[in-house]
C-alpha positions as CSV (number, residue, x, y, z in Angstrom):
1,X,-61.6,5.4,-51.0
2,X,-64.9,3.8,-50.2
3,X,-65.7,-0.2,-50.2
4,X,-69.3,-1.3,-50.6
5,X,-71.2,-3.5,-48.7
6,X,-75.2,-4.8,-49.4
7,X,-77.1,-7.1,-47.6
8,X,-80.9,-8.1,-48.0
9,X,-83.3,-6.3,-46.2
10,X,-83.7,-9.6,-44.1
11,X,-80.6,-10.0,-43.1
12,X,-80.6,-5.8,-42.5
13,X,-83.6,-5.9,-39.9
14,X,-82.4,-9.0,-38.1
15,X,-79.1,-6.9,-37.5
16,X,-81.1,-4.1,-36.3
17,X,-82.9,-6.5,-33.6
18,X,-79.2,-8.4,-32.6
19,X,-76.8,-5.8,-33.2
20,X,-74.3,-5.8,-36.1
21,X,-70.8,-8.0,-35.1
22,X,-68.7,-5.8,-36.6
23,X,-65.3,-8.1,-35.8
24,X,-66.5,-10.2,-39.1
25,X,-66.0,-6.5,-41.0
26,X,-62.7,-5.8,-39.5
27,X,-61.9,-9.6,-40.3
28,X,-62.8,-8.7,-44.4
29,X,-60.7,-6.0,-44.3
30,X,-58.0,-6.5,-42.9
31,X,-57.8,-9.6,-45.6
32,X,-57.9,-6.6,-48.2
33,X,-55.1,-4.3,-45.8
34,X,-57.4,-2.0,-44.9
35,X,-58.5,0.2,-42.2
36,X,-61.3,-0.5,-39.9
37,X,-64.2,1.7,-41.1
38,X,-65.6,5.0,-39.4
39,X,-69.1,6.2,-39.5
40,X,-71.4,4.2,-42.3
41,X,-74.6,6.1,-44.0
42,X,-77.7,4.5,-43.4
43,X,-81.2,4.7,-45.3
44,X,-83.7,6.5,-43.8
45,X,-85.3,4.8,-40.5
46,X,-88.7,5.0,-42.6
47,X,-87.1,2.4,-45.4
48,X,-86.8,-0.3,-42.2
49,X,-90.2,0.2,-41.0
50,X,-91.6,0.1,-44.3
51,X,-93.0,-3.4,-45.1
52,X,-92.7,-2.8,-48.7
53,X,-89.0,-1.5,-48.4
54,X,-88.1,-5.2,-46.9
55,X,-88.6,-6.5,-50.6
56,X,-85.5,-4.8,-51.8
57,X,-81.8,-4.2,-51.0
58,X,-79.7,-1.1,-49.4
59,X,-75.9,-0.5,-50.2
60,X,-73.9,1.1,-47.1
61,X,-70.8,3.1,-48.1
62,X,-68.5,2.8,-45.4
63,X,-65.7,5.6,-45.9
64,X,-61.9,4.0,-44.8
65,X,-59.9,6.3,-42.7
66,X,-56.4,5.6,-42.4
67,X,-53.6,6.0,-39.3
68,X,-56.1,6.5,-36.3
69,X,-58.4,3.4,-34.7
70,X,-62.1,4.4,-35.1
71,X,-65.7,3.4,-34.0
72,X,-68.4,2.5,-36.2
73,X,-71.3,4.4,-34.8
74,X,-74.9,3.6,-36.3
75,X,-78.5,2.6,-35.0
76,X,-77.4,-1.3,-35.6
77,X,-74.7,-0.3,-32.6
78,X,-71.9,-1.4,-34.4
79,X,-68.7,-1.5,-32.6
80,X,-65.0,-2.8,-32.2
81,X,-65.3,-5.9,-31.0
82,X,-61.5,-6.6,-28.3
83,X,-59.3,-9.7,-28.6
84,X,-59.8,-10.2,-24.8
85,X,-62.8,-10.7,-22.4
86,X,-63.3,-8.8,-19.1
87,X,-62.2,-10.6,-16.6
88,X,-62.6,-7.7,-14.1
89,X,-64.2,-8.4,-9.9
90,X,-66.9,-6.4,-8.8
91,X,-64.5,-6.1,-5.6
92,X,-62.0,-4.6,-7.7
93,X,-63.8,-1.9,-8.8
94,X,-65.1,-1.1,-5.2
95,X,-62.7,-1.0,-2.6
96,X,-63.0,0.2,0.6
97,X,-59.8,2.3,1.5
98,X,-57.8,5.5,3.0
99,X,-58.2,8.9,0.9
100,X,-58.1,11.2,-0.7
101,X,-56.9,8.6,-4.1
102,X,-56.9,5.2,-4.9
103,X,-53.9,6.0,-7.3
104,X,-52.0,7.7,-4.6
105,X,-53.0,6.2,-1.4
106,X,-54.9,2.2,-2.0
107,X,-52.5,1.6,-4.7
108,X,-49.0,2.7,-3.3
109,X,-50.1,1.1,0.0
110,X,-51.3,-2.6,-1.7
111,X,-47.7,-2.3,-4.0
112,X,-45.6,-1.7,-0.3
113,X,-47.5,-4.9,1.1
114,X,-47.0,-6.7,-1.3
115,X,-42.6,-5.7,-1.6
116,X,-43.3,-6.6,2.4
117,X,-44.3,-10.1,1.7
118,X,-41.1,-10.3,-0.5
119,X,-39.3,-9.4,2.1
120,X,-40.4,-12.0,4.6
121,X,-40.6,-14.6,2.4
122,X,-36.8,-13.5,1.5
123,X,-34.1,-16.1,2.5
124,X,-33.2,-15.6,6.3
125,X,-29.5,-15.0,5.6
126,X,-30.5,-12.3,2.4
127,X,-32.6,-10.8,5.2
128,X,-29.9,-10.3,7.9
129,X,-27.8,-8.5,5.6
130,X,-30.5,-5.4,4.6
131,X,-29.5,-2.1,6.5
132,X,-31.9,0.2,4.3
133,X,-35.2,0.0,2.6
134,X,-35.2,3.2,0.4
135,X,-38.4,3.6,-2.0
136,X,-38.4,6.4,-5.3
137,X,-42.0,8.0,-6.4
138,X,-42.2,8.9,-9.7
139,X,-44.5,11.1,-12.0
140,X,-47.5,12.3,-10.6
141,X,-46.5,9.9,-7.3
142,X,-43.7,12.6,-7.0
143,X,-45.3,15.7,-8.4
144,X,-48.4,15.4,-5.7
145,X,-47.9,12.4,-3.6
146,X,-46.9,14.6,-0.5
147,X,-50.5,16.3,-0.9
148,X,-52.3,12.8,-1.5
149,X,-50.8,11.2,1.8
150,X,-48.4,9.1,-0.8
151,X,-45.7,8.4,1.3
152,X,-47.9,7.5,4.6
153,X,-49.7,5.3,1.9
154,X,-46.4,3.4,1.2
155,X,-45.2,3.4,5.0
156,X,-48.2,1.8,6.2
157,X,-48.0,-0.7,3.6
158,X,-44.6,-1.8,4.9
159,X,-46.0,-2.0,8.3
160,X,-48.3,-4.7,6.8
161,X,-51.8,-2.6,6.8
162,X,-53.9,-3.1,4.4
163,X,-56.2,-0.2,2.9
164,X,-59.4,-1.9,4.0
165,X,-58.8,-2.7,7.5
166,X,-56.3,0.1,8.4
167,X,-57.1,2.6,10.9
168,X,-57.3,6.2,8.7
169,X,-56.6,8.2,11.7
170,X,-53.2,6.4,12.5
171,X,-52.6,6.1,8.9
172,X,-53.1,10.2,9.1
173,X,-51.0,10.3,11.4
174,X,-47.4,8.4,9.9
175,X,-44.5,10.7,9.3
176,X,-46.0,13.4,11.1
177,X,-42.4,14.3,12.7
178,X,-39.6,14.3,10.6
179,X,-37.3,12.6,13.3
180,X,-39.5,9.7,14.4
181,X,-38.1,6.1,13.3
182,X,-40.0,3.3,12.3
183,X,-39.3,-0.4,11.8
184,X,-39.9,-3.1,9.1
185,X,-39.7,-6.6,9.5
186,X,-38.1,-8.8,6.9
187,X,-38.7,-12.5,8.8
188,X,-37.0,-12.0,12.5
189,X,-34.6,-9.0,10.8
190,X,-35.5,-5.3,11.8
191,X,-35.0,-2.6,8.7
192,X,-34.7,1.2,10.7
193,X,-37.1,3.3,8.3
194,X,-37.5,7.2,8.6
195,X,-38.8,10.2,6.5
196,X,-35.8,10.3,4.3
197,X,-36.2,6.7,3.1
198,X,-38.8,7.9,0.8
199,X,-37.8,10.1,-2.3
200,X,-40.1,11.8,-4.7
201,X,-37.8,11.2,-7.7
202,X,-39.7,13.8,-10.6
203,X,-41.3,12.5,-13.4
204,X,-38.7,9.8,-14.4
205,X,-36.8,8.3,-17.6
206,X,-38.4,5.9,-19.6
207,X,-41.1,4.5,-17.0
208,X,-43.3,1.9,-17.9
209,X,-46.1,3.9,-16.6
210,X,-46.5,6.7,-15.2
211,X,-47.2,6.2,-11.5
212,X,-44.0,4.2,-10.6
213,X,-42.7,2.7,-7.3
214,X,-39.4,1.4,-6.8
215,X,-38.1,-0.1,-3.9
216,X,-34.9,-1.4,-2.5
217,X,-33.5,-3.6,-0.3
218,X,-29.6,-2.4,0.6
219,X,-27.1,-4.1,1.6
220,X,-24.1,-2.6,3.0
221,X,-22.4,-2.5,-0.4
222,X,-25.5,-3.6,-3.3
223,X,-28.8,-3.6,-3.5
224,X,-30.3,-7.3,-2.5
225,X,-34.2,-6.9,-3.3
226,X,-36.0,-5.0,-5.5
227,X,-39.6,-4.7,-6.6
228,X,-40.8,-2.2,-9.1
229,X,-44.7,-1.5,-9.1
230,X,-47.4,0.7,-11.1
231,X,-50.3,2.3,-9.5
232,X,-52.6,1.8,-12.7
233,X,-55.9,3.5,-11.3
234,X,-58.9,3.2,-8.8
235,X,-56.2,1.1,-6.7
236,X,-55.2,-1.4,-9.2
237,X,-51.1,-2.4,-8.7
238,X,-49.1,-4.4,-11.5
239,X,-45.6,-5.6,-11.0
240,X,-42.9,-5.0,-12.7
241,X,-42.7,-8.6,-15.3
242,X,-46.3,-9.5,-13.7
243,X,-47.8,-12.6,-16.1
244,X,-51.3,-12.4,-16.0
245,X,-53.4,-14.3,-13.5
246,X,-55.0,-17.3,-14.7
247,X,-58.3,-16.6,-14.8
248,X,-61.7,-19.2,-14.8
249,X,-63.8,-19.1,-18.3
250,X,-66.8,-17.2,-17.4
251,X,-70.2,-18.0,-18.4
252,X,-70.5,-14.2,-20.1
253,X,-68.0,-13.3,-22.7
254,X,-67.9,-9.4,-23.8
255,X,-65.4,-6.7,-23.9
256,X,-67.4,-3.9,-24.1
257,X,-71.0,-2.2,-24.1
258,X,-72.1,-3.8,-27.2
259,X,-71.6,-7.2,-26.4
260,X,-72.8,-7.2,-23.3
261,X,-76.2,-5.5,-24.5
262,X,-76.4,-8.3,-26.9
263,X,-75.6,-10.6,-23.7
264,X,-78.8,-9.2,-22.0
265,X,-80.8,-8.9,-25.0
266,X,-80.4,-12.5,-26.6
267,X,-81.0,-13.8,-22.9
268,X,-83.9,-12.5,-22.3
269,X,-82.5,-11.4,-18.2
270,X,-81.7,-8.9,-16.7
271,X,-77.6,-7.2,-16.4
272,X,-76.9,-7.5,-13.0
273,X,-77.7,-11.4,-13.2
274,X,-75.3,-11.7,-16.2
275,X,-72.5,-10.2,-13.9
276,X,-73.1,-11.7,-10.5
277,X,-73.2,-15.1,-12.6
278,X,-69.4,-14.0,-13.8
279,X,-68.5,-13.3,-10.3
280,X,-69.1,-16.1,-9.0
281,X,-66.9,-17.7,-10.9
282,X,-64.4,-14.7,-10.4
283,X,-64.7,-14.7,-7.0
284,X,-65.5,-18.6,-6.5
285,X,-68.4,-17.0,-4.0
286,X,-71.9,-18.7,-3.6
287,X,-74.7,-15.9,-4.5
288,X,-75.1,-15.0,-0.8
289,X,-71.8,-13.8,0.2
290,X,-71.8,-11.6,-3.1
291,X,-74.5,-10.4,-1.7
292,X,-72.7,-9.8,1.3
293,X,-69.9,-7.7,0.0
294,X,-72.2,-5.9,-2.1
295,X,-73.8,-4.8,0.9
296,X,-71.0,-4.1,2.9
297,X,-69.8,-2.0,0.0
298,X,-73.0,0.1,0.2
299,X,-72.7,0.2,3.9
300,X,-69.5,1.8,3.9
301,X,-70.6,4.2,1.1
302,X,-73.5,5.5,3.3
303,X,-71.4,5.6,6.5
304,X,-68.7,8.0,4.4
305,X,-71.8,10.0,3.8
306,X,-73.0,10.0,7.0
307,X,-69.8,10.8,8.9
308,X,-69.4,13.7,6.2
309,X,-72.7,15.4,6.8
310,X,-71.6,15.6,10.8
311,X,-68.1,16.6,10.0
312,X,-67.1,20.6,9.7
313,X,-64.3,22.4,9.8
314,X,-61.3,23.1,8.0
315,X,-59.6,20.3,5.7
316,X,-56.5,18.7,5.9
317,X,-53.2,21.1,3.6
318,X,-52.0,24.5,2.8
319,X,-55.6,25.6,1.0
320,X,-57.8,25.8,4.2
321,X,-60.9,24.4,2.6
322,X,-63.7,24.8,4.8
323,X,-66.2,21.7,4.9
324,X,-69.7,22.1,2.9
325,X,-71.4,19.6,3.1
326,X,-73.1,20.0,6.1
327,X,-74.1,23.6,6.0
328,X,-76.0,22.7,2.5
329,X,-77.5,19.7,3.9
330,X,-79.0,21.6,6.8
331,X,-79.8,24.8,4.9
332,X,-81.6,22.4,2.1
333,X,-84.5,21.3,4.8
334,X,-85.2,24.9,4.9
335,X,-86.0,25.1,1.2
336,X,-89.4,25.4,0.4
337,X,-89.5,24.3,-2.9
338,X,-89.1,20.8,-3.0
339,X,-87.2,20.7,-6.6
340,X,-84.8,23.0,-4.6
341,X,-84.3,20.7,-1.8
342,X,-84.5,17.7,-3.2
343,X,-81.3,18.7,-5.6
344,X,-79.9,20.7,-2.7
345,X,-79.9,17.2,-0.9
346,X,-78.1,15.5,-3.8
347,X,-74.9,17.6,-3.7
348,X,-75.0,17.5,0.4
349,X,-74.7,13.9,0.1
350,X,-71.8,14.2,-2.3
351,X,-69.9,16.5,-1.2
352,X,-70.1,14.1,2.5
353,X,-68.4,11.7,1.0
354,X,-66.0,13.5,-1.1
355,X,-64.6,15.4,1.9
356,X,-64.3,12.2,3.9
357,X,-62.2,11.2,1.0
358,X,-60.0,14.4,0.9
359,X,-59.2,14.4,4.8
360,X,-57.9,11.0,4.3
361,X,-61.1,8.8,5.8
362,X,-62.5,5.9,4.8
363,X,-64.3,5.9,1.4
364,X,-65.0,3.2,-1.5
365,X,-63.7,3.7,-4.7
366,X,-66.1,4.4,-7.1
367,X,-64.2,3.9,-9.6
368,X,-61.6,5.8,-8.2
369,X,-61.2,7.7,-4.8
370,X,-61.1,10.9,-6.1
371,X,-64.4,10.0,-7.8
372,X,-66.0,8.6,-4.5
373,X,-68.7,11.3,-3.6
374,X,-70.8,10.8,-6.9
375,X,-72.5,6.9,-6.3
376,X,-72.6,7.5,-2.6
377,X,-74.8,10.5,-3.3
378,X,-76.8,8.6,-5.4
379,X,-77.2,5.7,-2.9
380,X,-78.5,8.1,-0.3
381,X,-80.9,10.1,-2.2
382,X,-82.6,6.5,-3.4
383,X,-82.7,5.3,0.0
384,X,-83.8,8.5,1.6
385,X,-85.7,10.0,-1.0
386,X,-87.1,7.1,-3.1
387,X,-87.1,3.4,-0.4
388,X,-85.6,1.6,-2.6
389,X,-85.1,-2.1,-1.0
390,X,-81.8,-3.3,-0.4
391,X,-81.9,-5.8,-3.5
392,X,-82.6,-2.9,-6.0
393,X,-79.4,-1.0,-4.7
394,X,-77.0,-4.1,-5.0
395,X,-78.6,-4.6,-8.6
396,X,-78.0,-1.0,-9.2
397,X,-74.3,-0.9,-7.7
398,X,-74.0,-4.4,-10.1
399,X,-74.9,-2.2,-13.3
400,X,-72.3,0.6,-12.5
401,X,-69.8,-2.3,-12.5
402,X,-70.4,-3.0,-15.6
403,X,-69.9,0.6,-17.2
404,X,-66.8,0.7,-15.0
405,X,-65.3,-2.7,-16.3
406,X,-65.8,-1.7,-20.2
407,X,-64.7,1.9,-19.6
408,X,-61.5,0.2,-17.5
409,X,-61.1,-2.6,-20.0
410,X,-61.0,-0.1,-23.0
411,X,-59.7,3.0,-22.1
412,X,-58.8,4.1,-18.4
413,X,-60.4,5.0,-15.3
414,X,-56.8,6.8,-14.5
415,X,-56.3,10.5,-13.7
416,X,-52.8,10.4,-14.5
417,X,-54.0,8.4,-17.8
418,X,-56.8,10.3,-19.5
419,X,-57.6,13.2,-16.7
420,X,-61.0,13.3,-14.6
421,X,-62.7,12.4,-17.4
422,X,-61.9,9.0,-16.3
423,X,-62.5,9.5,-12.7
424,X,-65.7,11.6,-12.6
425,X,-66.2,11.1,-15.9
426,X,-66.4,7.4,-15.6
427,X,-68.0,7.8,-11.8
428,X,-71.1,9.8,-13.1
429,X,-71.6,7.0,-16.3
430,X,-71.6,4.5,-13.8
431,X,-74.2,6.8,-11.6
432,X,-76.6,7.1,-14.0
433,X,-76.3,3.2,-14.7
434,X,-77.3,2.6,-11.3
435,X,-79.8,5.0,-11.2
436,X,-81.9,3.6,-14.6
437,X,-80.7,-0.4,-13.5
438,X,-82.2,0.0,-10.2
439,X,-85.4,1.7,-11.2
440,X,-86.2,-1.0,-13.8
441,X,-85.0,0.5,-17.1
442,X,-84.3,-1.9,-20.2
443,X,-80.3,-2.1,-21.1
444,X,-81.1,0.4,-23.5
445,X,-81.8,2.7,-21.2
446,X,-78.7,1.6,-18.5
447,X,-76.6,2.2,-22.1
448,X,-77.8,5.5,-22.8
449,X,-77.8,7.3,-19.7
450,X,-73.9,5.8,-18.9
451,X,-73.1,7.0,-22.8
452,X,-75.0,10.1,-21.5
453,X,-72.9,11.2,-18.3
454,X,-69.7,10.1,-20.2
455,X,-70.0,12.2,-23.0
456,X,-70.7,15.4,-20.9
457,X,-67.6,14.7,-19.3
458,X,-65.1,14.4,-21.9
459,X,-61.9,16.4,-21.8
460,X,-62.1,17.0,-18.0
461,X,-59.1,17.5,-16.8
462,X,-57.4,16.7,-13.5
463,X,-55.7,19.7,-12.2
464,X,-55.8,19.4,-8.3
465,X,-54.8,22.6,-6.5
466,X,-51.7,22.3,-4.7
467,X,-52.0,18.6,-5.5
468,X,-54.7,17.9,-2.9
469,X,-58.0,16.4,-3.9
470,X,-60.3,19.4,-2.6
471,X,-60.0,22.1,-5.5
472,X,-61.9,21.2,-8.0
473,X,-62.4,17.8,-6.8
474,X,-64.7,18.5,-4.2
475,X,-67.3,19.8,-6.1
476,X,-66.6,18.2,-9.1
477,X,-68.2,14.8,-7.4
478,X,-71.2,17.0,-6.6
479,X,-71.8,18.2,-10.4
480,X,-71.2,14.3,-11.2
481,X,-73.6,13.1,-9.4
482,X,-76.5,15.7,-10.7
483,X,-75.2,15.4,-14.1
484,X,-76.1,11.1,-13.6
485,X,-78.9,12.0,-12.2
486,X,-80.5,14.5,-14.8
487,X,-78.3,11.5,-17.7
488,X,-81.0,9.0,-16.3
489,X,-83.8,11.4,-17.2
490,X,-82.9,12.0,-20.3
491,X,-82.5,8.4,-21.0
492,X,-85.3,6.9,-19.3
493,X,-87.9,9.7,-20.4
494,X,-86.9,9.9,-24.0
495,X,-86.8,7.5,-27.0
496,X,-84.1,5.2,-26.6
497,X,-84.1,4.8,-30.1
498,X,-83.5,8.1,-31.2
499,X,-79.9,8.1,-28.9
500,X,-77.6,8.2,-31.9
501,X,-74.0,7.8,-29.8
502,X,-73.1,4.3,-28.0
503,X,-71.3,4.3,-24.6
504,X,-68.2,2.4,-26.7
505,X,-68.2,4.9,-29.0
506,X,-68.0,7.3,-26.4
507,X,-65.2,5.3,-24.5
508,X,-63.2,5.4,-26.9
509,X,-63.4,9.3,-27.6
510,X,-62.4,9.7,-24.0
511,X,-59.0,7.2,-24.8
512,X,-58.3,9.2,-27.5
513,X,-58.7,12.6,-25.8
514,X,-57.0,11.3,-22.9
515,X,-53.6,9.9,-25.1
516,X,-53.7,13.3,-27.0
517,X,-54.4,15.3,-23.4
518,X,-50.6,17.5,-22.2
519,X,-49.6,15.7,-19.0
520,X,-50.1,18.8,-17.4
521,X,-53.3,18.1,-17.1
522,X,-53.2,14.5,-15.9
523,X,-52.6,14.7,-12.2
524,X,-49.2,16.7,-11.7
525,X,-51.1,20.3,-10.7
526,X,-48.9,21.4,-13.2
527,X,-51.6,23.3,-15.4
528,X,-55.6,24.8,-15.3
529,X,-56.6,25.7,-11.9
530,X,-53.1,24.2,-10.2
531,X,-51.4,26.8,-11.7
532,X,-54.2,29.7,-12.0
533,X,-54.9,29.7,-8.4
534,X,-52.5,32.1,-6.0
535,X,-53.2,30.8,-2.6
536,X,-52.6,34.5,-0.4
């Protein structure tokens, strides 16, 4: 079945210059029960720069495919167009934290503070009665969470630290000996707590999502408190019967690449100006302090590199991963050829960070933890390799925001969701972003090389050996960050114009790839290189 469509050659080139809204085509046919529509034909990109072609009038087939949600991809940039804006912080995205994963470590760790403050704010008498706290990990929670640090995550979230101001070496340290006892406070009423208290529970019946915590409060005969959380990704929680927050009406409305282009374009200014002026209504923060956190973000990304590139040794678990970071970075000086070095450099910086983040250090998620080599990396090389000021990185860290909200906002940035392609995946897109953003490109450009990266990285999986973010991870932020890097070549040397995929369009693929991907490969080292490898 096919349903026409013409429009005057006007009308056509102003929708080339604004970008086609297809939410009024999805609007049409859904009045007729139809499908939205996938991939229209186009006349020849001659016919639209030919004066005398403007005189007369194109028809568009656009073929109806039922049963699966599809993007319109075409030149106009037509896309789905979401019910709801992004309402996403820039200080959500980047959080400074323990490692080795947001999902695993920042997450469980933010859902036990906040079961803590229900304990406290519990009535004194409830309180008194508690004799047990016991807490149940499911899916890949269970299945790895005693290689990510999981239950030290959750442990020092009941003690009341917080994943920004914690101490990672104590935090290392938690639960080290199976006998020692710890205590949690509940108002002026001490809950004993030990090793046992935790379960890894399997994979779980019927769970809202897959990353579950459930807690309990025990009384000597029922259970008096419960919570029940979800470790969504890059260290977002949600609570079991959570409403939404009320959020402030922004002064940007989008939901994705498309609109936000248009944003930029019709404005005439540049992205990161369109976001910081969201934030500070998001954040209810004047200009300067954004400013602030931005740079305390990038100050904590260069310090995990720093403290990376003096750190060797052996990592923490069963593997026996020997640091790299530092041997490349000091045999790259001796590299004579500076293409050599200069890439050589690139992975060193990497790889710093992303072993910081697997021996459980401090590291910023980017969007995730597992993920948090690959801006870092970038971030170094510009300042060390290129001087760029301290306003061009913030602008640049601004613009891989933005690819992380509408990649968040419309399909995951979750391992146990869509694999790495949403970790590194997403991580490199937002890389090359920064890269182009901060060296000037147009939005174009930022689009392209983020659609770029993206599509490179679709159908990655996440199969962590022995469930510990070293094997492939490692490594994998290293290829990330030179596959942004080589993304914002390509996009900023080329033709923008001749880029035929949009970064929606490529969002999406990786939601669908990521739904249709066996959980095996989606955190729980139960397939790929987690079950190839035979540690001797």
């Amino acid at each position: 079945m096919k349903v026409l469509f013409s429009f005057s050659a006007e009308r056509i080139q102003q929708r080339f210059n604004t970008s086609y809204n297809y939410s009024r085509t999805i609007s049409s046919l859904n009045r007729k029960n139809l499908s939205p529509p996938q991939q229209p034909t186009y006349a020849p990109q001659n016919s639209l720069k030919d004066p005398g072609g403007l005189k007369q009038k194109f028809a568009y087939p656009f073929y109806i495919l039922y049963n699966q949600r599809k993007v319109l991809s075409s030149r106009f940039h037509c896309e789905p167009t979401m019910t709801t804006a992004i309402t996403t912080s820039l200080f959500d995205i980047f959080k400074i934290g323990p490692g080795p994963s947001s999902s695993h470590t920042i997450g469980p760790m933010k859902a036990a503070g906040a079961f803590l403050q229900k304990l406290q704010t519990a009535d004194p008498d409830l309180q008194k009665q508690i004799v047990s706290l016991d807490v149940s990990l499911y899916g890949s929670l269970s299945a790895t969470g005693m290689g990510h640090g999981t239950h030290k995550a959750v442990l020092g979230g009941l003690l009341g630290w917080t994943p920004e101001s914690c101490n990672a070496d104590r935090l290392l340290d938690l639960l080290c000996r199976e006998e020692e006892k710890y205590e949690i406070c509940a108002g002026k009423h001490m809950i004993p707590f030990h090793a046992t208290n935790i379960h890894f529970a399997g994979p779980g019946d019927n769970l809202h999502y897959q990353n579950t915590l459930i807690f309990e409060a025990k009384g000597k005969e029922k259970t008096l408190i419960t919570g029940e959380y979800y470790s969504i990704g890059g260290g977002f929680i949600r609570e079991k019967g959570e409403q939404e927050a009320i959020v402030p009406v922004l002064p940007h409305s989008f939901s994705n690449m498309t609109e936000l282009s248009r944003i930029v374009q019709d404005q005439q200014r540049p992205l990161h100006e369109i976001i910081l002026e969201n934030e500070e209504k998001l954040s209810n923060s004047s200009r300067e302090e954004l400013a602030e956190g931005l740079d305390r973000i990038l100050a904590a990304m260069k310090e995990a590199v720093e403290n990376g590139l003096a750190e060797d040794g052996i990592l923490p678990g069963p593997i026996g991963l020997q640091r790299k970071a530092q041997v490349l970075h000091l045999h790259s000086q001796a590299i004579a050829n500076s293409h050599d070095r200069f890439l050589a450099a690139l992975n060193a910086y990497a790889l710093a960070a992303s072993e910081e983040n697997a021996a459980g250090r401090k590291v910023v998620t980017a969007p995730t933890s597992g993920s948090a080599g690959i801006i870092p990396g970038i971030v170094t090389l510009l300042e060390r390799n290129f001087n760029l000021s301290p306003e061009q990185l913030r602008n640049g860290l601004v613009a891989a925001a933005a690819i992380a909200f509408v990649a968040r906002h419309n399909a995951s940035i979750a391992g146990a969701e869509v694999g790495c392609q949403g970790e590194v995946g997403v991580a490199s897109a937002m890389a090359a972003a920064f890269l182009a953003h901060a060296n000037g490109a147009t939005i174009r450009q930022v689009e392209n090389a983020a659609e770029i990266a993206l599509e490179h990285h679709l159908g990655l999986t996440c199969d962590p050996i022995e469930g510990y973010v070293q094997i492939p991870c490692i490594e994998r932020n290293a290829m990330g960050a030179v596959s942004a890097y080589n993304s914002y070549i390509l996009a900023t040397v080329g033709e923008p114009l001749r880029q035929k995929i949009s970064f929606d369009q490529v969002v999406e693929a990786m939601r669908i790839t990521g739904k249709e991907m066996s959980s095996k490969y989606k955190e729980t080292a139960q397939g790929g290189l987690a079950v190839c490898y035979v540690h001797c």
